[in-house]
PALO-453053 format. One line per field, with one value per residue (C-alpha): residue number from 1; x, y, z. Coordinates in Angstrom, 2 decimals, decimal comma. Example, Ala and Ser with C-alpha at 12.3 -4.5 7.8 and 13.67 -1.06 7.14 Angstrom:
% PALO-453053
num: 1/2 .
u: 12,30/13,67 .
v: -4,50/-1,06 .
w: 7,80/7,14 .
END
This chain:
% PALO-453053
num: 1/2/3/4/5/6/7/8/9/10/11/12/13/14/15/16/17/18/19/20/21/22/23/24/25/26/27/28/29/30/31/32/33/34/35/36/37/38/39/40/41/42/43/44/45/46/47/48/49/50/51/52/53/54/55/56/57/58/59/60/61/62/63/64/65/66/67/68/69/70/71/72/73/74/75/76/77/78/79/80/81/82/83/84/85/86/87/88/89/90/91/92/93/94/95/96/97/98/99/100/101/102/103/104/105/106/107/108/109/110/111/112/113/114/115/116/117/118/119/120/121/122/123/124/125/126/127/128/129/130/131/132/133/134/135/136/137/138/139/140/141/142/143/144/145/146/147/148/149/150/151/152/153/154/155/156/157/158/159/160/161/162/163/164/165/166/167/168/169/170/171/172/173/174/175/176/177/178/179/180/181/182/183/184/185/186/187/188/189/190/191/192/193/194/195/196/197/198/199/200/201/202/203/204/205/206/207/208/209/210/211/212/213/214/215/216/217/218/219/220/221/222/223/224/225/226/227/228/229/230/231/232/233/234/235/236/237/238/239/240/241/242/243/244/245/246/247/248/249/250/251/252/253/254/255/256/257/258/259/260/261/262/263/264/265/266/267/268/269/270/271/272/273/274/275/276/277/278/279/280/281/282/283/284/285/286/287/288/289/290/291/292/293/294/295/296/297/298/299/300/301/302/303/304/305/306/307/308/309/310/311/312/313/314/315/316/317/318/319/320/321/322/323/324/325/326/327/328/329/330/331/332/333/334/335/336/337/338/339/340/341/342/343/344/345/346/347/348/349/350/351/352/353/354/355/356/357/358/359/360/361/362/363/364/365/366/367/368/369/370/371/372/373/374/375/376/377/378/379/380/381/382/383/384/385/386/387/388/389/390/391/392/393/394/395/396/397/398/399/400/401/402/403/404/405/406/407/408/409/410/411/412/413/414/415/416/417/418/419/420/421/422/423/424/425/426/427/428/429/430/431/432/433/434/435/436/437/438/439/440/441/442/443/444/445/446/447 .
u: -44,25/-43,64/-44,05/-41,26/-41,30/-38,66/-40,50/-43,39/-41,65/-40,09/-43,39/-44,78/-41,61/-41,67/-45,54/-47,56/-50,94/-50,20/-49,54/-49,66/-52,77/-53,09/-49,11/-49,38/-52,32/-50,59/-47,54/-48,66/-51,18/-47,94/-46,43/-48,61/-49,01/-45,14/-44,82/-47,50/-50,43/-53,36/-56,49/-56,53/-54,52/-57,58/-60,55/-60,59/-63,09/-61,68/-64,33/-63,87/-61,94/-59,65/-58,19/-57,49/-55,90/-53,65/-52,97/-51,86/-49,80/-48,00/-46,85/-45,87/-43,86/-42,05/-42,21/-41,86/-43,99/-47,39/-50,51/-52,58/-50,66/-50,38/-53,99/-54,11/-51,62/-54,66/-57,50/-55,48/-54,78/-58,40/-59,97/-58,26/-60,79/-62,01/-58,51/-58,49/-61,82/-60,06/-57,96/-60,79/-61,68/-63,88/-62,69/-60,80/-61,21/-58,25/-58,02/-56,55/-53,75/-52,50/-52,17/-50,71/-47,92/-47,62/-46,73/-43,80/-42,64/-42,58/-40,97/-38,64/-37,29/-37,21/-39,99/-41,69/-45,23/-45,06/-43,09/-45,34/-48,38/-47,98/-44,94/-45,56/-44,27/-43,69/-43,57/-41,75/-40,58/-37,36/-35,63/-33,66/-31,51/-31,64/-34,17/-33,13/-35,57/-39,13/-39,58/-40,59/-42,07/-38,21/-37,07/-38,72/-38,74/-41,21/-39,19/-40,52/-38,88/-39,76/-40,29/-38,13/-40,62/-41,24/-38,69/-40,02/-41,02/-41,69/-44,85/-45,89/-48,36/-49,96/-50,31/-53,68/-53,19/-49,75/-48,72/-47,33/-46,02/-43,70/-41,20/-39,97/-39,06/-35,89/-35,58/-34,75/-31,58/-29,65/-31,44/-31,43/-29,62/-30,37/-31,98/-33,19/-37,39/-38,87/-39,39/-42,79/-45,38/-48,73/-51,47/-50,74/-52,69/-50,88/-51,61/-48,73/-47,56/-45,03/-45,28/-47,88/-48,29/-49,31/-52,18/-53,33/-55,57/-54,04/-53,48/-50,67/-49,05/-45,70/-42,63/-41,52/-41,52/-43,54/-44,37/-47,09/-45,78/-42,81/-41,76/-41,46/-39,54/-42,55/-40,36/-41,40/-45,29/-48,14/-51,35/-54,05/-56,06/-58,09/-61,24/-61,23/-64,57/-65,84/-67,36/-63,94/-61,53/-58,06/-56,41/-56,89/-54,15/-51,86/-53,64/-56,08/-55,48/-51,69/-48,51/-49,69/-52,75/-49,78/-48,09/-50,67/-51,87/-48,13/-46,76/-49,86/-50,53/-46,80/-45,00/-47,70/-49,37/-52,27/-54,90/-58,64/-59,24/-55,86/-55,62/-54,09/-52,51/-52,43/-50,72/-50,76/-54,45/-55,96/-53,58/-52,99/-51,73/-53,03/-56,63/-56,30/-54,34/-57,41/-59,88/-58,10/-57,29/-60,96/-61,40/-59,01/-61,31/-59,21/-59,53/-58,55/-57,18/-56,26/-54,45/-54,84/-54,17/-57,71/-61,52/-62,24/-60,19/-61,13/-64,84/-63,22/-62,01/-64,90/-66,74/-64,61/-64,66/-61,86/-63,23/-61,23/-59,81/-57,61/-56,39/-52,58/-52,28/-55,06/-54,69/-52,95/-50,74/-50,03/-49,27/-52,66/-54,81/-53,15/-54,29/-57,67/-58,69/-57,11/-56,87/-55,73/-52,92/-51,93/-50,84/-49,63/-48,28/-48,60/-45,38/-45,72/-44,80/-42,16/-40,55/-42,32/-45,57/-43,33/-41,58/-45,39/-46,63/-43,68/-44,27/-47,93/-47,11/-47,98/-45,78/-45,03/-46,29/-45,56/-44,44/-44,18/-42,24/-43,43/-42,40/-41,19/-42,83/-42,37/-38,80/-38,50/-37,38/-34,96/-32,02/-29,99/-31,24/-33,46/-32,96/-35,29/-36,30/-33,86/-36,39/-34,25/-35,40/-39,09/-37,74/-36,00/-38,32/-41,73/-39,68/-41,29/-40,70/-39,76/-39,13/-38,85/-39,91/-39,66/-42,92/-41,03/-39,85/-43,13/-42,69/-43,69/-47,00/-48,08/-50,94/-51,86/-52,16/-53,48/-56,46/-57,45/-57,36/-59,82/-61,82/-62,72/-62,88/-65,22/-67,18/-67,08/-65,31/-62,64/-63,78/-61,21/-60,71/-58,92/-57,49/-57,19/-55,57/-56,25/-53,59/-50,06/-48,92/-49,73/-48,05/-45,19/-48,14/-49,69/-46,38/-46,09/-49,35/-49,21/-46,16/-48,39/-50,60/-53,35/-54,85/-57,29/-56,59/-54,61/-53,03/-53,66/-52,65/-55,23/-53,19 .
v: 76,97/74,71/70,69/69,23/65,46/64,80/65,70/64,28/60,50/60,79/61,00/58,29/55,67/56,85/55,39/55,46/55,53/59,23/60,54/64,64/64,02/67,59/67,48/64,85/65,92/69,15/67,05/64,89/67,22/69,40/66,04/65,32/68,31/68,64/65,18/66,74/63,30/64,67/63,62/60,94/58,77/58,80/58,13/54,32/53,06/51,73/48,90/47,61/44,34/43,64/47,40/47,01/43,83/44,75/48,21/46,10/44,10/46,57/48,45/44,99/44,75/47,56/46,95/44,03/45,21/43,32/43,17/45,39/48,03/48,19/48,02/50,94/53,21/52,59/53,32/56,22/57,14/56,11/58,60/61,28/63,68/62,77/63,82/67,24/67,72/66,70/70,05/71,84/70,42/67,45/64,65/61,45/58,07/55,97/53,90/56,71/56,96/54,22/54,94/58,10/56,32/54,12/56,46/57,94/55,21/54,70/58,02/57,20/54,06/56,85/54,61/57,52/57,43/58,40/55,06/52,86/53,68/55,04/52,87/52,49/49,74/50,41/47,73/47,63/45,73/45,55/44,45/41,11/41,40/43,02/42,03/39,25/39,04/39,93/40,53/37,64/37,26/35,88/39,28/40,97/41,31/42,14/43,70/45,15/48,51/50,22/54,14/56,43/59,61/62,13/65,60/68,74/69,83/66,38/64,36/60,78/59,36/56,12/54,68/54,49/53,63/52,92/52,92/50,29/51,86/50,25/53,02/51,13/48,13/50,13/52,40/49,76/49,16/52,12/53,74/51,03/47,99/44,87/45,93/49,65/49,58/49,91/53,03/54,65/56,88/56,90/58,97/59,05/60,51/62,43/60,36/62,49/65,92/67,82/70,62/73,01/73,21/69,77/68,60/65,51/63,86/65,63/63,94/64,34/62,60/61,21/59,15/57,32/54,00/50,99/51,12/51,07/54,23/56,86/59,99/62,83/66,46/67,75/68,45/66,74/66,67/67,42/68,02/66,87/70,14/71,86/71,64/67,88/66,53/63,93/61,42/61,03/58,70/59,90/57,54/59,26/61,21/58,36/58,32/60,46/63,34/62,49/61,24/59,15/62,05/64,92/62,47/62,08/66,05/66,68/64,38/64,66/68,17/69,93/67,19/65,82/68,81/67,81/69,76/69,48/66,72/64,78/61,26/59,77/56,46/55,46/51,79/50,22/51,91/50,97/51,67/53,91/56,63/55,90/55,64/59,22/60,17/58,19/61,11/63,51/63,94/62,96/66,11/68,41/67,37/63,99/60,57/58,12/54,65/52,38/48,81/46,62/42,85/41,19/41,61/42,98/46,20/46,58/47,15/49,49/51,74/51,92/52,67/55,65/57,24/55,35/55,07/52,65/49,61/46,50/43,68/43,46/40,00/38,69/39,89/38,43/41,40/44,86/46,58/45,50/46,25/50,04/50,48/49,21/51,88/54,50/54,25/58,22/57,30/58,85/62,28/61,68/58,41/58,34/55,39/53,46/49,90/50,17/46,84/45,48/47,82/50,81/49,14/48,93/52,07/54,13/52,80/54,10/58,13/61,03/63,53/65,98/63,35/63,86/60,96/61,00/58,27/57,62/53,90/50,74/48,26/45,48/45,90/46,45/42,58/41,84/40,52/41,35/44,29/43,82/44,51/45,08/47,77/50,95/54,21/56,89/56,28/57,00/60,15/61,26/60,55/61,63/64,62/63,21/64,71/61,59/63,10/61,20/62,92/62,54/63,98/65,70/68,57/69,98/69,93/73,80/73,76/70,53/72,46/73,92/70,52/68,95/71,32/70,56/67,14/66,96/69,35/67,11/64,38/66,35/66,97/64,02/64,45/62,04/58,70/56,53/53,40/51,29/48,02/47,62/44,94/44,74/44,34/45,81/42,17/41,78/44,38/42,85/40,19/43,70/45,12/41,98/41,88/45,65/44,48/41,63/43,69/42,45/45,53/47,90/51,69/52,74/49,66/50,28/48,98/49,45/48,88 .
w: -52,81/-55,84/-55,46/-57,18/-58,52/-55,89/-52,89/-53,82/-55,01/-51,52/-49,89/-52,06/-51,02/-47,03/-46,81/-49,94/-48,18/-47,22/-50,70/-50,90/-53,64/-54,46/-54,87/-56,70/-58,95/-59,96/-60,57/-62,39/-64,40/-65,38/-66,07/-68,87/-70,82/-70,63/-72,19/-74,73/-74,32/-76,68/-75,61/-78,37/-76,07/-73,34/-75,26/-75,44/-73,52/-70,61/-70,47/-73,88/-72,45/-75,65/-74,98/-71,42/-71,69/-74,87/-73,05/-69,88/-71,48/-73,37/-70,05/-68,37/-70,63/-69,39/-65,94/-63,24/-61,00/-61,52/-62,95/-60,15/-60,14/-63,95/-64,04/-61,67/-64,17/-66,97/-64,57/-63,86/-67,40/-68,93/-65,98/-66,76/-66,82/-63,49/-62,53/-63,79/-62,14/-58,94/-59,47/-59,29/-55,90/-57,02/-54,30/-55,75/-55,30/-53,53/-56,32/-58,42/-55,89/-56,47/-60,27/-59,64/-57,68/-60,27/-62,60/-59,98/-60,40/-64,55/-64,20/-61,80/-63,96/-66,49/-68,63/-70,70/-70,68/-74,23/-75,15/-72,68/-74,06/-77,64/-79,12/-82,71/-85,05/-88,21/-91,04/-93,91/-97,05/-97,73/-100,89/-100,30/-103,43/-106,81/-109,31/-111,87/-114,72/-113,49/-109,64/-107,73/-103,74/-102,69/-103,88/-100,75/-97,11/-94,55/-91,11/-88,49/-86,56/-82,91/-83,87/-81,23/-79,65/-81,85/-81,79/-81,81/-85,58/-86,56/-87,39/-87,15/-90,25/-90,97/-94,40/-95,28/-99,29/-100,86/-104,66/-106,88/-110,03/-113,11/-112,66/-109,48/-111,70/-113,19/-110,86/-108,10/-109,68/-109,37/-106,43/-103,86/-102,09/-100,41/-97,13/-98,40/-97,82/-101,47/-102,79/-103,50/-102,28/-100,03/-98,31/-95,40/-92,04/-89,43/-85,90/-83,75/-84,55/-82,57/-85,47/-85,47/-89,14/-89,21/-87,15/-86,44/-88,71/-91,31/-94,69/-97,04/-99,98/-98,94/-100,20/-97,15/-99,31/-98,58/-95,07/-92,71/-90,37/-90,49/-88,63/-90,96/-90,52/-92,77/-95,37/-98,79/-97,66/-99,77/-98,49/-100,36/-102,07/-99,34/-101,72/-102,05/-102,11/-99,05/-101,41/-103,61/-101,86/-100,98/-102,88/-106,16/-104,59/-106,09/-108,88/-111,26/-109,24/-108,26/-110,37/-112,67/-113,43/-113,73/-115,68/-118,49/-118,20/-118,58/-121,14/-123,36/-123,55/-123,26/-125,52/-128,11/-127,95/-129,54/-131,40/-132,31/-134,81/-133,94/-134,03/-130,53/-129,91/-126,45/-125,69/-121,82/-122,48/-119,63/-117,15/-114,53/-116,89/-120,30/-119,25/-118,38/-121,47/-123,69/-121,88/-121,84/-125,54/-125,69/-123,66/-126,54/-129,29/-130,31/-131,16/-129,06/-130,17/-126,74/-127,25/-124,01/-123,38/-122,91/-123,48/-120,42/-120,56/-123,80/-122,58/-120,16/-122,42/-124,67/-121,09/-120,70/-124,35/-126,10/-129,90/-131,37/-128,59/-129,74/-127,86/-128,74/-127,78/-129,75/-133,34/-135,98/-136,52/-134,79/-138,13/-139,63/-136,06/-135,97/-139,39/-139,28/-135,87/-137,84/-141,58/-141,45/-139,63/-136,14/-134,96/-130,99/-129,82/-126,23/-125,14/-122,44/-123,49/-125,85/-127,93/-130,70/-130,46/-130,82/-133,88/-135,33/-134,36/-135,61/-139,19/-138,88/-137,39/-139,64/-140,75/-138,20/-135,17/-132,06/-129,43/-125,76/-123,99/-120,55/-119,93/-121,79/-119,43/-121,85/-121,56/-117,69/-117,00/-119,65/-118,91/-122,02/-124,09/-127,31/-130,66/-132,81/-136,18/-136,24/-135,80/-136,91/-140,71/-139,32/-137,24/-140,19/-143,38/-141,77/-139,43/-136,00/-132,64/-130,30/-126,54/-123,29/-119,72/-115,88/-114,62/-112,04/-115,13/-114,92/-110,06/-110,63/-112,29/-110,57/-108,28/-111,96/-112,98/-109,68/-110,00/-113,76/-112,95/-109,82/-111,56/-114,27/-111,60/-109,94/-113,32/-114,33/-117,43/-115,81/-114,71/-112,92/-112,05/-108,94/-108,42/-104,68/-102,96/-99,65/-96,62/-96,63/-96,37/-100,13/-101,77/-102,96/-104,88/-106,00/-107,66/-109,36/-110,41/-111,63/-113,69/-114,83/-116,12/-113,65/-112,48/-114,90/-113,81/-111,19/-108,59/-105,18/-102,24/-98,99/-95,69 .
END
């Protein structure tokens, strides 16, 4: 006959030193794979001092019943295996008792023993009001939120690397309120999984926003390529190989659409995106002419194949710099900071050129628009093709695109480049510095 949890908690009140063990250890086992505790949660080492102590005071916490018998509960828990051995008729030591009677009790004060010893606290920024002008540290909030058990179909991930991109600058203002966590994406690593499709230690690209951990219905995760290579890290998921790498593939190839022998202007040139767009028109057979804002990324871009770099905020004129990389004038302009540089590099397009507009950075923080030169004449007189895009048209060829990229990551072909700042705790000082223009290649932040 069947020991039920009742019986056996009776037992265990009417005079604990003659606890049914075998009851209890089939209890108990049954118990814990119902409450589905992966082995993960047994394989700290149970004399590593800083883990007992932390563990024990997590589960005081939750309970008034004193330090020995909490310590007991984690004996119990970190000697699991011992345990299951004892189901197979290997004898147990008293001291285990008393940790399984300890946990009757937890369950008893209906404390699960998933929330005792697993609770998870996610971080998050929050925005504290609407950007006025450009974003400043004020403008953000750093909260802190218990995460409930996971249901069944959902997983648990950890940030390991999150994304600062301009596109959150505008998009901020329309798609979110004080007290909404930041938008953005990460790569992420699954740590809990009550869905079979997605195992822990799993790692996906997600857009959870900026925080540290999140459950997840699985919906709206992409794995990272089965065929990535160990020695690449995963954050080129957020970059070369993710959004802002689908973003130059895209933009470049389906809107300029540039042929052998072109002539390619790529502003914001050392960037996230346009460092990508510089190699791969290098890639098609073009020339590549980057603008950037000091010395340093200028020797970046040569680095990577640019052929003809100018720092924007150094020369005496725009009009005269664009002329002097390319005499022959320019086929694809590749948009990313908009203003004045546009007004200059319109001037300079061939008939017939072809411009993609991917951002207007310089623009991002004004307060009242800009005026500045009227483009239509140049649309009209030299019969240009000006288009904007959303990287999300192309959502159905992205794997297409995903595995060009990484394989001229993989070749070499495409070199990247990261600007990591370490600790979630900076990443509002990273966005602004992305906005800045701080970072060369893609901004990172490393949790």
């Amino acid at each position: 006959m069947s020991t039920t949890y009742n019986q056996v908690y009776a037992r265990a009140v009417g005079n604990p030193t003659a606890v049914d063990v075998d009851a209890l250890c089939v209890l108990v086992g049954g118990i814990l794979d119902n409450l589905d505790l992966g082995e993960k949660r047994f394989t700290v080492d149970p004399g590593n001092i800083q883990t007992r102590t932390a563990t024990t005071q997590t589960l005081l916490q939750h309970s008034q019943l004193g330090q020995k018998p909490v310590l007991d509960m984690w004996n119990f828990l970190c000697l699991r295996k011992e345990f299951e051995s004892h189901k197979d008729g290997v004898a147990m030591q008293s001291g285990h008792r008393q940790g399984v009677y300890f946990l009757c009790i937890l369950l008893t004060l209906e404390i699960s023993i998933y929330q005792v010893v697993n609770m998870v606290v996610a971080k998050s920024w929050t925005m504290v009001r609407h950007f006025e002008g450009a974003p400043k540290l004020d403008d953000f909030k750093l909260i802190e939120k218990e995460l409930p058990p996971l249901k069944d179909g959902e997983v648990l991930l950890e940030s390991e690397f999150l994304s600062v991109d301009p596109y959150m600058r505008p998009y901020s203002k329309n798609a979110l309120k004080g007290g909404d966590v930041i938008m953005g994406s990460q790569v992420a690593r699954v740590i809990e999984s009550k869905n079979p499709d997605f195992p822990v230690g799993g790692y996906y690209v997600a857009y959870a926003g900026w925080t540290t951990h999140f459950i997840s219905d699985a919906k709206g995760l992409n794995a990272l390529p089965s065929n990535w290579p160990d020695h690449l890290p995963k954050s080129l998921a957020l970059g070369a190989v993710g959004m802002p790498g689908l973003t130059a593939y895209f933009g470049l190839l389906e809107i300029c659409k540039p042929k052998e022998g072109d002539v390619v202007l790529v502003n914001c040139a050392a960037g996230a995106v346009g460092s990508l767009v510089g190699q791969i028109a290098k890639i098609k057979g073009c020339k590549a002419v980057g603008s950037a804002g000091t010395d340093d990324k200028l020797t970046f871009l040569k680095e990577i194949g640019f052929d003809e770099v100018f720092n924007y905020k150094t020369v005496s004129s725009l009009a005269e710099a664009l002329k002097k990389a390319s005499p022959e004038g320019y086929d694809c302009y590749f948009e990313n900071v908009g203003g004045k540089f546009a007004d200059a590099a319109m001037q300079q397009m061939n008939d017939f050129g072809r411009i993609a507009v991917c951002g207007a950075i310089s623009m991002y923080n004004d307060s009242v628009p800009s005026t500045g030169p009227y483009i239509q004449p140049y649309i009209l007189f030299k019969q240009l093709c000006m288009e904007g895009f959303l990287v999300t048209r192309w959502q159905k060829q992205f794997p297409e695109g995903q595995k060009q990229l990484l394989q001229w990551v993989t070749e070499g072909k495409l070199k990247f480049h990261e600007h990591i700042t370490n600790g979630f705790e900076n990443m509002p000082a990273g966005f602004i510095g992305m906005l800045n223009g701080e970072n060369t290649g893609k901004a990172i932040i490393k949790v």
